[in-house]
C-alpha positions as CSV (number, residue, x, y, z in Angstrom):
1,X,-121.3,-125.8,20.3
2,X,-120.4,-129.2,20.5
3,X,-116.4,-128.4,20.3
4,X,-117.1,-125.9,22.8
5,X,-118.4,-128.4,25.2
6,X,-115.9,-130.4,24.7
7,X,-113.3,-128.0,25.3
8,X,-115.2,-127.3,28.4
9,X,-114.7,-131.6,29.3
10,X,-111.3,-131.3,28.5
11,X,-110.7,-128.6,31.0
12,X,-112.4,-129.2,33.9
13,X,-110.3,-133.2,33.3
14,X,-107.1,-131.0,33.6
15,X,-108.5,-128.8,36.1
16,X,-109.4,-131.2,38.0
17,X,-107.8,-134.6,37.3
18,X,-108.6,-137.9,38.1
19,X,-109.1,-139.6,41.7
20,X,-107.4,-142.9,42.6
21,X,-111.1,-144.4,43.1
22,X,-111.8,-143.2,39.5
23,X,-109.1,-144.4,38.4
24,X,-109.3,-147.7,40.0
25,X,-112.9,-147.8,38.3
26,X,-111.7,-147.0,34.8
27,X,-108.9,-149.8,35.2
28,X,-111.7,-152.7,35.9
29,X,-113.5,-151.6,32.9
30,X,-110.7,-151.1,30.4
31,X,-107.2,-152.5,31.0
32,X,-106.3,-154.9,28.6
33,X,-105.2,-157.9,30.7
34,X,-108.4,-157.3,32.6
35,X,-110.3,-157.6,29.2
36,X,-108.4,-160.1,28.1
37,X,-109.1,-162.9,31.2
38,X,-113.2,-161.3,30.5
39,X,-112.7,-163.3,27.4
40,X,-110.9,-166.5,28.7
41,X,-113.9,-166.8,31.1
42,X,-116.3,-166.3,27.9
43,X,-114.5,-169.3,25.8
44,X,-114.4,-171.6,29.1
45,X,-118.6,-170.7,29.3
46,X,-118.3,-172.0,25.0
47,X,-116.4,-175.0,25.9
48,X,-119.0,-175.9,28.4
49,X,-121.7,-175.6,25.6
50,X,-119.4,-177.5,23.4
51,X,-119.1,-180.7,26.0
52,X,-122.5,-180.7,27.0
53,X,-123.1,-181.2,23.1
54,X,-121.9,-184.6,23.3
55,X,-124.6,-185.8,25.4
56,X,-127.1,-184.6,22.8
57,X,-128.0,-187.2,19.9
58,X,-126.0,-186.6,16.8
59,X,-127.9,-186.1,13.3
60,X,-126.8,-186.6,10.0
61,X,-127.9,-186.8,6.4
62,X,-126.1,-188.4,3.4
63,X,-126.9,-188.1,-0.2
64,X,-124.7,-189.6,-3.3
65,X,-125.4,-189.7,-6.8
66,X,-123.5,-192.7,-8.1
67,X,-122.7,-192.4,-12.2
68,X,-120.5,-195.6,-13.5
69,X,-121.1,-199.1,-15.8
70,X,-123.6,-201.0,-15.3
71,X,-123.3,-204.1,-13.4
72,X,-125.1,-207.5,-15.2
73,X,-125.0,-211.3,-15.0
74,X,-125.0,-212.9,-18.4
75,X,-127.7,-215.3,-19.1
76,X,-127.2,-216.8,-22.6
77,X,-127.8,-214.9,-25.1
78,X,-129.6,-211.9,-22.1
79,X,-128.7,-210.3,-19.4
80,X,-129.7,-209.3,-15.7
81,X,-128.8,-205.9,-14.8
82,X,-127.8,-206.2,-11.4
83,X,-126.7,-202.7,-10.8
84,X,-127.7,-199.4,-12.6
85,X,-125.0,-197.8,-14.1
86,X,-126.8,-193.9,-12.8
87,X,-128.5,-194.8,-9.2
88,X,-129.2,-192.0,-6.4
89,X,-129.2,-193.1,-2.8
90,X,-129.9,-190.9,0.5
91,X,-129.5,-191.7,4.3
92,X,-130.7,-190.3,7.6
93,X,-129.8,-191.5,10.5
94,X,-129.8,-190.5,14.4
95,X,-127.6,-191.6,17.1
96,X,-127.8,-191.2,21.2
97,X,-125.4,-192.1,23.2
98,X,-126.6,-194.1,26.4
99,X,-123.0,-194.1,28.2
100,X,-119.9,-192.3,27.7
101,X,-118.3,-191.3,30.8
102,X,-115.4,-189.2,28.7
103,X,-118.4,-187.2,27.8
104,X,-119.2,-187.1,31.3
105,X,-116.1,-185.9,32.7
106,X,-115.1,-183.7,30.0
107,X,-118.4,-181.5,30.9
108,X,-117.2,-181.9,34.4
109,X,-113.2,-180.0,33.6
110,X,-115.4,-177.5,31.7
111,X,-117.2,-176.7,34.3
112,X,-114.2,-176.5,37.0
113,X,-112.3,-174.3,34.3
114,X,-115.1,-171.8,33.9
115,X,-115.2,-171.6,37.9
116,X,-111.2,-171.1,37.7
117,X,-111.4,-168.6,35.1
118,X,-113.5,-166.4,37.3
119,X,-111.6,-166.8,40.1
120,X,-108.5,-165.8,37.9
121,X,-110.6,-163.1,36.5
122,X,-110.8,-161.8,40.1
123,X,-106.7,-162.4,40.9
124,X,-106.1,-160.3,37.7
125,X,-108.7,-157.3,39.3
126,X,-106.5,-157.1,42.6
127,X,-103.2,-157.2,40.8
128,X,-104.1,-154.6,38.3
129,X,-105.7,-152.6,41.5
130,X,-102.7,-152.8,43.5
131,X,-100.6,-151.7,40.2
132,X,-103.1,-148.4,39.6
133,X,-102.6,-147.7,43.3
134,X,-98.8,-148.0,43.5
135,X,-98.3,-145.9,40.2
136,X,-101.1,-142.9,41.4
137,X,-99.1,-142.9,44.6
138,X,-95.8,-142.8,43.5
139,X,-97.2,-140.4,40.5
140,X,-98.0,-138.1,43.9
141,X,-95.2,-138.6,45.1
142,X,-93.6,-136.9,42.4
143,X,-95.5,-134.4,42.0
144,X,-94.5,-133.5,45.7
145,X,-91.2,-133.8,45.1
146,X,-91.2,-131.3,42.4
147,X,-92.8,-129.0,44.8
148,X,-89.6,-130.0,46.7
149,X,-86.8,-130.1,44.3
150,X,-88.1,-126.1,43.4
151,X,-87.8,-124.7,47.0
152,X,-84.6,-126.2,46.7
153,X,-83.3,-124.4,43.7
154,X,-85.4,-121.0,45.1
155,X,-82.8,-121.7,48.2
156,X,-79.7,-122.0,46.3
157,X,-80.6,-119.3,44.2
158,X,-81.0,-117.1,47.6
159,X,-78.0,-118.1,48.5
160,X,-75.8,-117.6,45.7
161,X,-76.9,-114.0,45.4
162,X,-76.3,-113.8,49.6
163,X,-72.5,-115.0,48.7
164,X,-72.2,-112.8,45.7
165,X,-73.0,-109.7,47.2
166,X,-70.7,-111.1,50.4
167,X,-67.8,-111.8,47.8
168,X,-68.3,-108.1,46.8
169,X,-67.5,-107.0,49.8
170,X,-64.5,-109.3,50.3
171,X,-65.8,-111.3,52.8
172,X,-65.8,-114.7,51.1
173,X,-63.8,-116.3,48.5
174,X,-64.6,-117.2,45.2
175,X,-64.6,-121.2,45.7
176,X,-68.1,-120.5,47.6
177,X,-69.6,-118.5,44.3
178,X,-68.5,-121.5,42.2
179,X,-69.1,-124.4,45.0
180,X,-73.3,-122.9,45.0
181,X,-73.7,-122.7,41.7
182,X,-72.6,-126.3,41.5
183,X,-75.0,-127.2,43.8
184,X,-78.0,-124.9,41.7
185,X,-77.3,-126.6,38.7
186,X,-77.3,-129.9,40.6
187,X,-80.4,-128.6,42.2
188,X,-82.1,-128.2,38.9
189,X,-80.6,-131.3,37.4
190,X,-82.6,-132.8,40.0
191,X,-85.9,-130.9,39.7
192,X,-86.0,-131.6,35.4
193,X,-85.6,-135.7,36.5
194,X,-88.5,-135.7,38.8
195,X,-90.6,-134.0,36.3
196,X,-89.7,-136.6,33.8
197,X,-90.4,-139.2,36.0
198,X,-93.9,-137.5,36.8
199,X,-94.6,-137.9,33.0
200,X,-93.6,-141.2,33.0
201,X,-96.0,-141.8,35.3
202,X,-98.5,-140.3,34.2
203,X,-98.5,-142.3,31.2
204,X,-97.8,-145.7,32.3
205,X,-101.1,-145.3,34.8
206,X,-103.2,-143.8,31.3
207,X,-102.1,-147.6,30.3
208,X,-103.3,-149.5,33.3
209,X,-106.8,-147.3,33.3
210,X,-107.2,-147.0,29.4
211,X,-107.3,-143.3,29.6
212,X,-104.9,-140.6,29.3
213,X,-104.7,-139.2,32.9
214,X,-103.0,-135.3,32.8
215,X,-103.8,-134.5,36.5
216,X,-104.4,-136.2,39.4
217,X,-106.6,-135.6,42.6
218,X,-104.7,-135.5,46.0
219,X,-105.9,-138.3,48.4
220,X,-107.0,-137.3,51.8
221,X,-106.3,-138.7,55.1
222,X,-106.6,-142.6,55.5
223,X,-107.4,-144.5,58.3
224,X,-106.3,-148.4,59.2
225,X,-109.0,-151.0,59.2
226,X,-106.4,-153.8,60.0
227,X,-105.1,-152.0,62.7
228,X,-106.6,-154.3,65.5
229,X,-105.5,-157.3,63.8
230,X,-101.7,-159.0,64.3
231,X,-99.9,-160.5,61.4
232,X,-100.9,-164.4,62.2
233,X,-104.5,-162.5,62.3
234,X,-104.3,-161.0,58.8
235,X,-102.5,-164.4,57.1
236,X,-105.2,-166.1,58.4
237,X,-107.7,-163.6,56.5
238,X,-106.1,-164.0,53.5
239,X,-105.9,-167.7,53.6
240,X,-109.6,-167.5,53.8
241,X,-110.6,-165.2,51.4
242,X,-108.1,-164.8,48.8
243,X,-109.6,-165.7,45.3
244,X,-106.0,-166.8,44.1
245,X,-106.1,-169.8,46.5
246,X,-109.4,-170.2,45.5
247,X,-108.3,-170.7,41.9
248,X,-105.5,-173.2,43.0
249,X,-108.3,-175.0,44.7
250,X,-110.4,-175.6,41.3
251,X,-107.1,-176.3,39.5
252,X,-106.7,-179.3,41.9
253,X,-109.8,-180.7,41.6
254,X,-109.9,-180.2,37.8
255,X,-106.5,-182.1,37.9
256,X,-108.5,-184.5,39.7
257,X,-111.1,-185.2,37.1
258,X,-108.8,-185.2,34.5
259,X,-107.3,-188.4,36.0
260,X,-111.0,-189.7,36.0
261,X,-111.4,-189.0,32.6
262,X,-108.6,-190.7,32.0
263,X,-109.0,-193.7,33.2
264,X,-113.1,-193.8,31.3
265,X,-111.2,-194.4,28.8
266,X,-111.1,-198.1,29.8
267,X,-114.8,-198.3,30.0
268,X,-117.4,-199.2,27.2
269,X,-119.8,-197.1,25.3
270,X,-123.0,-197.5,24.4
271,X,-125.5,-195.9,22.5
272,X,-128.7,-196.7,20.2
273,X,-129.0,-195.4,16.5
274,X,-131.8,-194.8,14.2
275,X,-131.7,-194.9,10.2
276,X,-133.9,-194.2,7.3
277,X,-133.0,-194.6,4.0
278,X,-133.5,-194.9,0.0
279,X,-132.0,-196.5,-2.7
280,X,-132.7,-197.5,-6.6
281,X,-129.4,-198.9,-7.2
282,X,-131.2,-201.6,-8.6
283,X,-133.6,-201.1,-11.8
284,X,-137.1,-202.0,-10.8
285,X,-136.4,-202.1,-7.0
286,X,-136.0,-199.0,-5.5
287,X,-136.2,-199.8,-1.7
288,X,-136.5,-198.0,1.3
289,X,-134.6,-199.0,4.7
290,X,-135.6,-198.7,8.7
291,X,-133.5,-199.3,10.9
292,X,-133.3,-199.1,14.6
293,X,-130.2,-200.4,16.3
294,X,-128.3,-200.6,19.6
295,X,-124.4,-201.4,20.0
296,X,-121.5,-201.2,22.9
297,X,-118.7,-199.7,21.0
298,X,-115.1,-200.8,23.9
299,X,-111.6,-200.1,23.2
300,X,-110.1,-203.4,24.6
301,X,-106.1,-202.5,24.2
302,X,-104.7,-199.5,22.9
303,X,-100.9,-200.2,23.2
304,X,-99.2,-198.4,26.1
305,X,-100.9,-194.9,25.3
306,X,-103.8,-194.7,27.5
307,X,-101.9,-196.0,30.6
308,X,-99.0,-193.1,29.7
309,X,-102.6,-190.9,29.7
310,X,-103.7,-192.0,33.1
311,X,-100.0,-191.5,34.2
312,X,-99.7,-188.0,33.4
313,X,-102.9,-187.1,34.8
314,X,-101.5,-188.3,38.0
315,X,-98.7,-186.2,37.9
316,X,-100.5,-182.9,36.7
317,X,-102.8,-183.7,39.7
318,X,-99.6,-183.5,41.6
319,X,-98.2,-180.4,40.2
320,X,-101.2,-178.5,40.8
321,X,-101.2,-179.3,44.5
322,X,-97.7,-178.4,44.3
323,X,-98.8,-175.0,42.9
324,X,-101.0,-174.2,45.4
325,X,-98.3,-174.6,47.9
326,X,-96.5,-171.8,46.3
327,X,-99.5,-170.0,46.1
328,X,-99.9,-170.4,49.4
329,X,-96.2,-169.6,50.2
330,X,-96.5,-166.2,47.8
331,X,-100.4,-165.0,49.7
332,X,-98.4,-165.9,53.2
333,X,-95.3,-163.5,52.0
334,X,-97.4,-160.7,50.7
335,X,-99.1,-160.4,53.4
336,X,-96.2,-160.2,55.7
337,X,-94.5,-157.9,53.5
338,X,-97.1,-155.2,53.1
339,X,-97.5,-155.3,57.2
340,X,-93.7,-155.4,58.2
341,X,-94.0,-152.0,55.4
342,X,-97.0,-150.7,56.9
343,X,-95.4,-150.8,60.3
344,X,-92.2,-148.8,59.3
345,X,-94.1,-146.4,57.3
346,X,-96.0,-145.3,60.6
347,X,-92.7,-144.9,62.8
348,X,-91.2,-142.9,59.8
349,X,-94.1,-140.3,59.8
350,X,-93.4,-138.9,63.3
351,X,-90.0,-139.5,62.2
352,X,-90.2,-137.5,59.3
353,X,-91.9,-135.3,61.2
354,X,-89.7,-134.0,63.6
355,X,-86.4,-134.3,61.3
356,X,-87.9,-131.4,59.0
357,X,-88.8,-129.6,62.3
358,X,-84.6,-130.1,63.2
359,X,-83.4,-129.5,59.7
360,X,-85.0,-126.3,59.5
361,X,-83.8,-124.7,62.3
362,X,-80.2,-126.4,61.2
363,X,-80.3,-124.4,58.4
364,X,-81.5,-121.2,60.2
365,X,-78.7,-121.1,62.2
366,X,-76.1,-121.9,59.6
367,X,-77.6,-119.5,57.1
368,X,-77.3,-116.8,60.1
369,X,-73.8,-117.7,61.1
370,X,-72.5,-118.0,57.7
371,X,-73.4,-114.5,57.0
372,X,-72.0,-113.5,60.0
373,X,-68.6,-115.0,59.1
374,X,-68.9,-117.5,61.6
375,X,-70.0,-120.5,59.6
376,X,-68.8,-121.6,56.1
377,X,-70.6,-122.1,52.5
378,X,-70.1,-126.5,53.3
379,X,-72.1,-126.4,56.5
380,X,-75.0,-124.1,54.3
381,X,-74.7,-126.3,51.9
382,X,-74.6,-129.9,53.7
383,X,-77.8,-128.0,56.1
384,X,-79.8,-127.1,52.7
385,X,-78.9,-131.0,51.4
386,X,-80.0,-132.3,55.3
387,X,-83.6,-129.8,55.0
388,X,-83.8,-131.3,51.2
389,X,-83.7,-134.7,52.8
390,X,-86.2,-133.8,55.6
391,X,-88.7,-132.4,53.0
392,X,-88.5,-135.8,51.0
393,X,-89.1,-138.1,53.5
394,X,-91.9,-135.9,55.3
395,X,-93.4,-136.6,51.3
396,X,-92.7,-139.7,51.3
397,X,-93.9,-140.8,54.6
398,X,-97.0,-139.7,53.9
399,X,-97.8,-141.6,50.8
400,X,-96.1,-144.6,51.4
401,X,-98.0,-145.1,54.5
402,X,-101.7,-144.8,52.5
403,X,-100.2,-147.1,50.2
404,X,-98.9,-149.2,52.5
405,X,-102.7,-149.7,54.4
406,X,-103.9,-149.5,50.5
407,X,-101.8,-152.7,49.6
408,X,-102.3,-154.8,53.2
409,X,-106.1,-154.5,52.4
410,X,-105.5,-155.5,48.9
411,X,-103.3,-158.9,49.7
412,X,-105.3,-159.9,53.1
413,X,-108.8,-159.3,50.4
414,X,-110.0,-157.4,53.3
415,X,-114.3,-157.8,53.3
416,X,-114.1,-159.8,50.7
417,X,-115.9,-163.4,50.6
């Protein structure tokens, strides 16, 4: 029963296939890069558990067991033992620190790092988004073509047996047999690449969802939710809201407080410290010690290091502003390129459009006249090739103009906050 129902899953995945929303879904939950930033923002949330350990008081407890000579002061024809050669002594002590603004600031960077790490975890969602979305489309659009590339060879096939029943009769020469049957094979050269590259894929989007994908749902139409924006409009959108800048932002100010932890360095620390402890290292007098104490611990000179240290805190904080000027640069680029492709997509579907409406009545008439001896096997050949063409770009139109609109909301973070 159970293999049956799972025969039953199998086929109706097949049957079918998998929609670019469910695919999108699958990708968040199981692609590896997305997995794998999941777990840099986990050990960034450790590390901030880790620093805000050093504020807590530190507790240890020591225990030796000491076996040697025994130490004693001669006194004529006696001796004092001063030390037993076999003594036993423990210690527990306690220690808060009171100041230590290292500690301080290296809590601070932990928590500006588990901030950035989220924000990256985000970047890495879109980018993997737009990746599914640009491989299911172009996975359609292959499909498509195949549909495509077999009319073709169904067309060539036509005609070849058109020309060999007119070569029967004498009425064309044997060039046009052998010129059509070029063009088949070329035909069908044609159709086997495209399914390959169907495959190919297929498979390379079962990697970005973590799923083997065998089918795949058509989408429907799409509408424009950026269409009453201009481009300064949707660059200023994405400036606002997209999480990559976002992540430059925290990089900055993390630079920033790594140039203030930095320069602690040159401060003192304090902190108080508590002991108990026991001894019988002496026979007789086994003792037992309190201890409470306070102390400023301050690193006066340190050679050249820590000002190097301070120095190359400056410059990170430097680069990273410098970084978020490319960022900047790169948001400000995408977004102009996925509208500047958005716009051509939408001329080339009326475009499209009306070529396949020409090409087909192009190769009407040259079909006709050919087999009226009035045209010849080129201008049925170069009309099928033209028709070909038309059929492609109708295909392509289409889908690159959903993932076009797909890709502008993507890189402006459309709705997003």
């Amino acid at each position: 029963m159970r293999r049956y129902f799972l025969g039953v899953l199998a086929f109706a995945q097949i049957s079918f296939g998998i929609s670019l929303k469910e695919a999108i879904n699958s990708a968040v939950k199981y692609n590896t890069d997305i997995l794998y930033q999941k777990l840099n923002t986990k050990i960034a949330s450790e590390k901030k558990k880790e620093a805000f350990g050093n504020f807590l008081p530190s507790i240890g407890f020591n225990v030796t067991s000491n076996v040697g000579r025994e130490l004693a002061i001669p006194e004529g024809t006696t001796s004092f033992v001063f030390q037993k050669g076999h003594f036993t002594q423990w210690t527990f002590g306690l220690k808060q620190p009171l100041f230590n603004m290292p500690s301080f600031y290296k809590y601070k960077i932990s928590k500006d790092d588990i901030k950035a790490q989220k924000y990256m975890l985000t970047a890495v969602k879109t980018d993997i988004k737009i990746d599914v979305m640009d491989t299911y489309i172009n996975a359609l659009v292959k499909r498509k073509l195949i549909d495509v590339d077999k009319k073709e060879v169904k067309d060539y096939e036509r005609h070849l047996y058109n020309v060999e029943k007119m070569y029967e009769q004498g009425l064309v020469a044997f060039k046009d047999i052998l010129q059509t049957k070029v063009k088949l094979n070329q035909a069908k050269q044609k159709l086997a690449q495209d399914q390959g590259e169907y495959k190919v894929y297929l498979q390379k989007l079962s990697n970005l969802i973590g799923r083997p994908v065998h089918h795949l749902e058509d989408i429907g139409s799409i509408s424009n939710p950026l269409s009453k924006y201009d481009l300064n409009q949707l660059i200023d959108i994405a400036l606002r809201n997209r999480v990559i800048l976002k992540y430059g932002k925290t990089l900055i100010k993390k630079a920033r407080d790594y140039q203030s932890l930095a320069k602690s360095t040159y401060l003192p620390q304090a902190y108080i410290e508590a002991r108990y402890g026991y001894s019988d290292q002496i026979p007789g007098l086994p003792y037992y010690q309190d201890l409470l104490s306070a102390g400023i611990s301050w690193k006066l000179f340190n050679g050249l290091k820590r000002f190097h240290e301070v120095h190359q805190a400056f410059l990170a904080y430097k680069q990273a502003k410098v970084n978020y000027q490319k960022l900047e640069n790169d948001v400000k680029l995408q977004v102009t390129a996925s509208y500047e492709a958005l716009k051509t997509a939408e001329k080339d579907i009326a475009l499209a459009r009306s070529e396949l409406k020409d090409a087909k009545e192009h190769y009407k008439i040259a079909s006709e006249k050919y087999k009226v001896g009035l045209g010849t096997n080129t201008d049925v050949i170069d009309a099928e090739d033209y028709l070909t063409k038309a059929r492609t770009d109708v295909v392509k139109s289409r889908y690159l103009y959903a993932l076009a609109v797909y890709k502008l909301i993507e890189v402006v973070a459309y709705g997003q906050k």
